[in-house]
N, C-alpha and C positions, 0 to 999 in steps of 0.2 A: 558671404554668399555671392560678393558679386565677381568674385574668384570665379565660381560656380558658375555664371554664367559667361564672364571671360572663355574658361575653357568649353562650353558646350557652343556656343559663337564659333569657334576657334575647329569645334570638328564638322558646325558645317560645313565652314568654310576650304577643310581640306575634302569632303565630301565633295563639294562643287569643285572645287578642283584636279581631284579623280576623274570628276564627269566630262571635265575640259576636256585632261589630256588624252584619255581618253578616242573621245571623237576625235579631237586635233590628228592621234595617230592612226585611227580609222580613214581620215581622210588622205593621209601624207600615205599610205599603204595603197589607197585606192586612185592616186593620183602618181602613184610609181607604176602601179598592173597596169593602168591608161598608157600609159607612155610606151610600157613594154611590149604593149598589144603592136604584133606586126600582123601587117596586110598577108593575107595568104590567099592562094588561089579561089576558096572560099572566100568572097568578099563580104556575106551575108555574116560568116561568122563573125570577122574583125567589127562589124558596124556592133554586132549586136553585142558581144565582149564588151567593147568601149559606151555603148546605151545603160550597160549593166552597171560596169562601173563609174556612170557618169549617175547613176538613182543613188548607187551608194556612196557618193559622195555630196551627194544635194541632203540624201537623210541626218549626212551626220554633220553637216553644215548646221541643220533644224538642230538637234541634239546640241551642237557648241553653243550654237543663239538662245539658247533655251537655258543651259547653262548659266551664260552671261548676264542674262537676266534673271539666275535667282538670284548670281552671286551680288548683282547691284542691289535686289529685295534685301538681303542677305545684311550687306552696308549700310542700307536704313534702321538698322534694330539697332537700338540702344543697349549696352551694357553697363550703363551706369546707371548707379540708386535703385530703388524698389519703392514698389507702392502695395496696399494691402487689395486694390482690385487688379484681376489679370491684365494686360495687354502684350501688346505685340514687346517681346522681351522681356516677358516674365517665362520663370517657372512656377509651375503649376501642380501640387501636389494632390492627388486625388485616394483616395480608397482603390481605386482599381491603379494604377500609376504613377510616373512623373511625366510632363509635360513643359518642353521650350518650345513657346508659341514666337518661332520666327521664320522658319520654311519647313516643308515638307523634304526631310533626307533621313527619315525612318527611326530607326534603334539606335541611338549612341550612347554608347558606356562610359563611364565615365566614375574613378574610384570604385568598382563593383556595384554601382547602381545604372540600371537602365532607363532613360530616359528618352520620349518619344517626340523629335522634331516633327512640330508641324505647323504650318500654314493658319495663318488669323482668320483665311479664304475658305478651306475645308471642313467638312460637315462638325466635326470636333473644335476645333480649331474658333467657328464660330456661336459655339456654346460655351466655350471657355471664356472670353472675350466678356469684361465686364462682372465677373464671378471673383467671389470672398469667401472666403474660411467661414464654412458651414453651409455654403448654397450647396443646391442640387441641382445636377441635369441629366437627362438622357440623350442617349445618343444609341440608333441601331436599337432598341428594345434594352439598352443595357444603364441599369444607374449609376451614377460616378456620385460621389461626394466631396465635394473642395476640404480637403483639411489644411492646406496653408497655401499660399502666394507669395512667391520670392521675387 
């Protein structure tokens, strides 16, 4: 199992990685239009071009720092051993799911099962937290049932 959690680790991690380059090429895109912007007899337009792409490249500055910080979250989770209560680095077996409680980066597949990363922080995420095979919890109106803890 802890295969298992080696590779769902392993597609956060390309997940954040996506989300780097990503913005990285957002910003290198919007710091090549800045450059390219020439002055024209309009000068209200050039200021306002170069403002435009001076937002989009502050946004996606926030987006890379935002990245880089799941990816160090990310480097915190342990993938080694198992324990029979959930935490941060386990899977999480439910009657409605699976669940790797190590960041939020949505659906990953993994051998034909679907498996839902998510954050020890978020509303799931902190009802899982502390849970064994056979507890209950609700989340959103809906019941889950713990059937196993990897």
């Amino acid at each position: 199992m802890n295969n298992t959690k080696l590779l769902l680790h392993q597609l956060c991690a390309d997940h954040i990685n996506m989300r780097i380059n990503n913005a990285q090429h957002a910003i290198d895109e919007a710091q090549q239009g800045q450059q390219q912007e020439t002055k024209s007899s309009a000068g209200d337009k050039y200021e306002t071009g170069r403002a435009m792409m001076q937002q989009e490249i502050n946004r996606n500055l926030g987006t890379l720092n935002e990245a880089k910080k799941l990816m160090v979250a990310l480097n915190a989770v342990s993938t080694a051993g198992s324990s029979p209560v959930a935490d941060t680095g386990s899977i999480v077996i439910t009657n409605k799911g699976r669940f790797y409680l190590a960041i939020s980066a949505g659906t990953l597949t993994l051998n034909g099962d679907s498996y839902f990363a998510v954050s020890p922080a978020s509303p799931i995420g902190i009802k899982l937290k502390g849970k064994k095979a056979g507890d209950e919890f609700e989340v959103n109106g809906m019941g889950y049932e713990v059937v196993e803890v990897l």
